[in-house]
NUDREN-133201 format. One record per residue (C-alpha): residue in one letter; x negated, y, z negated; residue number from 1. Coordinates in nm, 2 decimals, m for minus. Last residue first. Example, Ala and Ser with C-alpha at 12.3 -4.5 7.8 and 13.67 -1.06 7.14 Angstrom:
REM residues 2
VEXBA, S, m1.37, m0.11, m0.71, 2
VEXBA, A, m1.23, m0.45, m0.78, 1
***
This chain:
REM residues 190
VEXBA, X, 0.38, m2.64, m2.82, 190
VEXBA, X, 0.06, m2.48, m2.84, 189
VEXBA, X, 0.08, m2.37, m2.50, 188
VEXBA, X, 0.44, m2.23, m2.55, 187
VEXBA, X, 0.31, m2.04, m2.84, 186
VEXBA, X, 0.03, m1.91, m2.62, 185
VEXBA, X, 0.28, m1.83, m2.32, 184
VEXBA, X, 0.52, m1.62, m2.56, 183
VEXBA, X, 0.23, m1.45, m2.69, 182
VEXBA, X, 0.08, m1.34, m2.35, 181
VEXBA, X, 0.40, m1.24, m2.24, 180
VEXBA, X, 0.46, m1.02, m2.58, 179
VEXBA, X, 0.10, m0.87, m2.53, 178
VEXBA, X, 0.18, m0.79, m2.16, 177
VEXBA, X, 0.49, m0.58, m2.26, 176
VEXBA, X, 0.32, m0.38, m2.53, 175
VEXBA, X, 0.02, m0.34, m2.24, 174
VEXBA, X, 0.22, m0.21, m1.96, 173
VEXBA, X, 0.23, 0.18, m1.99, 172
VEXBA, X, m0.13, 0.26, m2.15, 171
VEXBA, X, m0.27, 0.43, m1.84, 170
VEXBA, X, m0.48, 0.22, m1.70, 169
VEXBA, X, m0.21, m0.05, m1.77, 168
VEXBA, X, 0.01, 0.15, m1.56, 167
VEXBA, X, m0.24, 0.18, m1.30, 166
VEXBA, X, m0.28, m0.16, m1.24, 165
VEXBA, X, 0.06, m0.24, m1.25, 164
VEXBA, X, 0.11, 0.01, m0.96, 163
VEXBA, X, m0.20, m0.16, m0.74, 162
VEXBA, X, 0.01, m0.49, m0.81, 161
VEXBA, X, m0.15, m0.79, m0.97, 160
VEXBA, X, 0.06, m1.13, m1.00, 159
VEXBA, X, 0.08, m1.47, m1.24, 158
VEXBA, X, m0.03, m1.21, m1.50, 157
VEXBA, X, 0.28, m1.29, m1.70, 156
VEXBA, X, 0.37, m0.90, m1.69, 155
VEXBA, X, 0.39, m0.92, m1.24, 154
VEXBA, X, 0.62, m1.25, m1.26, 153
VEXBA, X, 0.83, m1.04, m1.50, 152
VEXBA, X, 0.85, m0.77, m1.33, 151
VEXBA, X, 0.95, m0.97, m1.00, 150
VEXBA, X, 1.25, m1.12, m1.21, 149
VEXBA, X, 1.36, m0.77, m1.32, 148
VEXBA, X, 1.35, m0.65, m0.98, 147
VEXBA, X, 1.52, m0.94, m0.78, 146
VEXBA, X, 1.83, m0.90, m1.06, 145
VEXBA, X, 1.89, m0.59, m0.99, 144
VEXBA, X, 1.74, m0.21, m1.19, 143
VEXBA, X, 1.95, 0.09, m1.22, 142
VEXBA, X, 1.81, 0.39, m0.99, 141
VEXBA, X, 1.84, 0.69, m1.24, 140
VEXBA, X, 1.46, 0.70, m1.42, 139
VEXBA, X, 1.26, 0.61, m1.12, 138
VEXBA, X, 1.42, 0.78, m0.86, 137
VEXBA, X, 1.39, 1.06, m1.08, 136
VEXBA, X, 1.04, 1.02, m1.15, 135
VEXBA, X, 0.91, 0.92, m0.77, 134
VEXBA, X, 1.09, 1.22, m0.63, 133
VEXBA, X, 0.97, 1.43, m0.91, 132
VEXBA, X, 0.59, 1.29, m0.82, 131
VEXBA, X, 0.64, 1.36, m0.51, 130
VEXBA, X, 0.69, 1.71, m0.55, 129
VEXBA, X, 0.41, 1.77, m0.82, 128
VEXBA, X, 0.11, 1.64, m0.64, 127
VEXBA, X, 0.18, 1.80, m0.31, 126
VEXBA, X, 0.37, 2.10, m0.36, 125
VEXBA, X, 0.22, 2.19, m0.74, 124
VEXBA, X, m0.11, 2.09, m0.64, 123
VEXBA, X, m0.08, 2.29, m0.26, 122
VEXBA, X, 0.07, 2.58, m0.50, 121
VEXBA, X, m0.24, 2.59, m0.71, 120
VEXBA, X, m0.50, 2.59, m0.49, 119
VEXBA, X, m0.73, 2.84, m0.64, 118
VEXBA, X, m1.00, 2.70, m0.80, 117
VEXBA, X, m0.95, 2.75, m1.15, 116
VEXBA, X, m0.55, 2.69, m1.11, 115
VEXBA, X, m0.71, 2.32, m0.98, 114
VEXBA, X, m0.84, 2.23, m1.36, 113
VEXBA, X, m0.55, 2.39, m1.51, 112
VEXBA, X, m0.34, 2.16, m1.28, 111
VEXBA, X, m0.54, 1.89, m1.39, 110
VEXBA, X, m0.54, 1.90, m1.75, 109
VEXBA, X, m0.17, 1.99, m1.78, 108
VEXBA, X, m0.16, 1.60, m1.60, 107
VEXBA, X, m0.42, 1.45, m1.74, 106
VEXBA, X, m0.19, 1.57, m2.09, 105
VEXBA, X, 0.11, 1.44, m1.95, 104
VEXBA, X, m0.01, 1.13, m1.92, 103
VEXBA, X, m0.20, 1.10, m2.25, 102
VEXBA, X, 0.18, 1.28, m2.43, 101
VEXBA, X, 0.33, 0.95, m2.22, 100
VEXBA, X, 0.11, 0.69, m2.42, 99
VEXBA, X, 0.11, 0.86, m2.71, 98
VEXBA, X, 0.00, 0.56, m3.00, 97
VEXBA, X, m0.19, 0.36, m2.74, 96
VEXBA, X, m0.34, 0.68, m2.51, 95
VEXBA, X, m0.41, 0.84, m2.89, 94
VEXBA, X, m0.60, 0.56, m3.02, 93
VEXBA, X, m0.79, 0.51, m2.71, 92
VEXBA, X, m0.85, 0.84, m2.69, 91
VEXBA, X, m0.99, 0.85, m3.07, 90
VEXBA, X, m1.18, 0.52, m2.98, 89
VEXBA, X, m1.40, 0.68, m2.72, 88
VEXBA, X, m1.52, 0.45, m2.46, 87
VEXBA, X, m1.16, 0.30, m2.28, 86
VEXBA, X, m1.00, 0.62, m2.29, 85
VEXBA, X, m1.30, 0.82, m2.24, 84
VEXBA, X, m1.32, 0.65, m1.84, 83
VEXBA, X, m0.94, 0.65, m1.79, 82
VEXBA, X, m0.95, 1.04, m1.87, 81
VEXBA, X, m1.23, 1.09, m1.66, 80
VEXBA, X, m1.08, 0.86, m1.40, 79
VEXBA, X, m0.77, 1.04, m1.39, 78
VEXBA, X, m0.97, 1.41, m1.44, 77
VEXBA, X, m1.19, 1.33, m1.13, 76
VEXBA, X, m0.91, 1.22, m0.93, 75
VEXBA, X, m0.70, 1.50, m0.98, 74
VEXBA, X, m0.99, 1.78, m0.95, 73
VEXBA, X, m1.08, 1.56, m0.57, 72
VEXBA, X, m0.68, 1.53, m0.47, 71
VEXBA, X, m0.60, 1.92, m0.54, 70
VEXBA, X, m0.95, 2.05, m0.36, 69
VEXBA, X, m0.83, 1.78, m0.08, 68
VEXBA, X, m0.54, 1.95, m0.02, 67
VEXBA, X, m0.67, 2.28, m0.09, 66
VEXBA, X, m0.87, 2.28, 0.21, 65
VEXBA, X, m0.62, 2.07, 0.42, 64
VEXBA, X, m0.35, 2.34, 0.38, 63
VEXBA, X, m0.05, 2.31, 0.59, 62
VEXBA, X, m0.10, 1.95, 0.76, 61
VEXBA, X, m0.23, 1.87, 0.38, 60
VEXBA, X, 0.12, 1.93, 0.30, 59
VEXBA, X, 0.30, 1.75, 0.55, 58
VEXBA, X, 0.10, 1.47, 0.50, 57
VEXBA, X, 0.07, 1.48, 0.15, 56
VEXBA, X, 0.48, 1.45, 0.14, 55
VEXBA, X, 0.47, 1.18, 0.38, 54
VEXBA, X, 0.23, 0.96, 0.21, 53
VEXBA, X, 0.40, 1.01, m0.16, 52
VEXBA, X, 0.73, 0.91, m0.02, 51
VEXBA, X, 0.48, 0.57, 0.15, 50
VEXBA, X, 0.35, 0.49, m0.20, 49
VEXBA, X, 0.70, 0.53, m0.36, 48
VEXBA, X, 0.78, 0.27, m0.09, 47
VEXBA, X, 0.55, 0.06, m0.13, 46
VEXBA, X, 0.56, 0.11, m0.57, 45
VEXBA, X, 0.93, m0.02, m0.56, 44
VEXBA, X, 0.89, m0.28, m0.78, 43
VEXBA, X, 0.66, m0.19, m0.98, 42
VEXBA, X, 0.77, 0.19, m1.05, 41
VEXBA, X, 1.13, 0.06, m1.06, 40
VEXBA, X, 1.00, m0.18, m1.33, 39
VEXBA, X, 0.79, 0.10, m1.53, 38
VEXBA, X, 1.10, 0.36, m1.54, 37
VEXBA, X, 1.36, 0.12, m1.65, 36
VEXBA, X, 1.17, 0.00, m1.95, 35
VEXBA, X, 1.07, 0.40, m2.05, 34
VEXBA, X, 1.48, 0.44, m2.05, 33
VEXBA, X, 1.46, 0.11, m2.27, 32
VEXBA, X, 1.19, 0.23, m2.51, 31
VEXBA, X, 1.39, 0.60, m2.49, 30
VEXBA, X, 1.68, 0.53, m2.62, 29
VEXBA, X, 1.83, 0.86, m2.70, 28
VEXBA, X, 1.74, 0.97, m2.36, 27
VEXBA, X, 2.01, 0.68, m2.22, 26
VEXBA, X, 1.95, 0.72, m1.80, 25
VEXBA, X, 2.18, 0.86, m1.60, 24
VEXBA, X, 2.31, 0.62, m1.36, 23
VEXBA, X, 2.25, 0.49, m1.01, 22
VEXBA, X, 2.33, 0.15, m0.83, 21
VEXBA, X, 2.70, 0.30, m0.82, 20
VEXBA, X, 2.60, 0.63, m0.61, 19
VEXBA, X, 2.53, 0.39, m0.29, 18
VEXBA, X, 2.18, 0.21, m0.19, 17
VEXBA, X, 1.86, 0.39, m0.19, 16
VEXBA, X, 1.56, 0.18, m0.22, 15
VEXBA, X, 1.82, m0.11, m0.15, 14
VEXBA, X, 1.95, m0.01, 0.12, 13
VEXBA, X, 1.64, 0.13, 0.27, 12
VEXBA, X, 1.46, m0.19, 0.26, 11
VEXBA, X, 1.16, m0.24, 0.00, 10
VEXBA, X, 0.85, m0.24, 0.19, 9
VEXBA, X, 0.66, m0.55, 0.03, 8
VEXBA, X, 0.44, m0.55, m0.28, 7
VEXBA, X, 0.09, m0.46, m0.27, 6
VEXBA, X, m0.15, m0.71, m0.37, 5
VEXBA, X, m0.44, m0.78, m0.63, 4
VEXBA, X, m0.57, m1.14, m0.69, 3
VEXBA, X, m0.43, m1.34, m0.96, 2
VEXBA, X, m0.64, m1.41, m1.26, 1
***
């Protein structure tokens, strides 16, 4: 198994090139829209991971109590939900049938979780904002050559990212991993 490491710093121009490397995305097909999503997640997880920086900087600047209140009730309901996915079979079920209803469901989870204890606007400021940034940057930058390839290295298991990880935590990655894994085996046996 490859060892785990973060992919480069993407440059500006092609994190955020001109209008024509963006489009809407086609809601009516929604495995390739999903498609789209996951390999701009992996290949641009650096910089979504330095957006996401910046953003709880700022925030946490303004209200370090609730900051951390926000990142201790999210963490604990991520690996909680991580934890009875893989030891409860009806979560398992559900996170492989509903993959994004299990994702939005930590995520309703959590922000009732963190309206208990007050902090509500630092969650929705310094969970939520980046988030959006990361989702629509996801879902409207079209993908290059250089990104599908490095997606494809990352689903053969011949690399480990810190965003692949977390998208097989969360049921995102394993449909494509089982057709990789397939292909190789019948290769093998070849």
């Amino acid at each position: 198994m490859a060892k785990v490491e973060l992919t480069p710093l993407r440059p500006w121009d092609d994190f955020f090139p001109g209008s024509e490397r963006f489009a809407k995305p086609d809601t009516k097909d929604l495995a390739k829209w999903n498609n789209r999503v996951v390999s701009n997640l992996l290949y641009y997880q650096t910089n979504y991971l330095a957006l996401a920086v910046a953003v709880f900087l700022i925030v946490g600047f303004l209200n370090p109590l609730g900051m951390f209140t926000a990142m201790a009730v999210v963490s604990a309901v991520f690996l909680g939900s991580v934890w009875a996915g893989e030891n409860r079979a009806i979560i398992n079920n559900f996170k492989r049938q509903n993959p994004t209803a299990f994702v939005i469901a930590v995520m309703v989870a959590s922000y009732l979780l963190i309206s208990l204890l007050g902090s509500v606007m630092v969650f929705m400021t310094a969970i939520t904002l980046p988030l959006t940034l990361i989702c629509a940057h996801a879902s409207f930058r079209l993908r290059n050559m250089k990104n599908k390839l490095e997606n494809k290295i990352e689903g053969a298991g011949l690399k480990r990212s810190p965003m692949g990880i977390l998208l097989e935590a969360l049921g995102q990655q394993e449909e494509n991993f089982q057709k990789i894994q397939s292909f190789l085996e019948g290769k093998l046996k070849e």
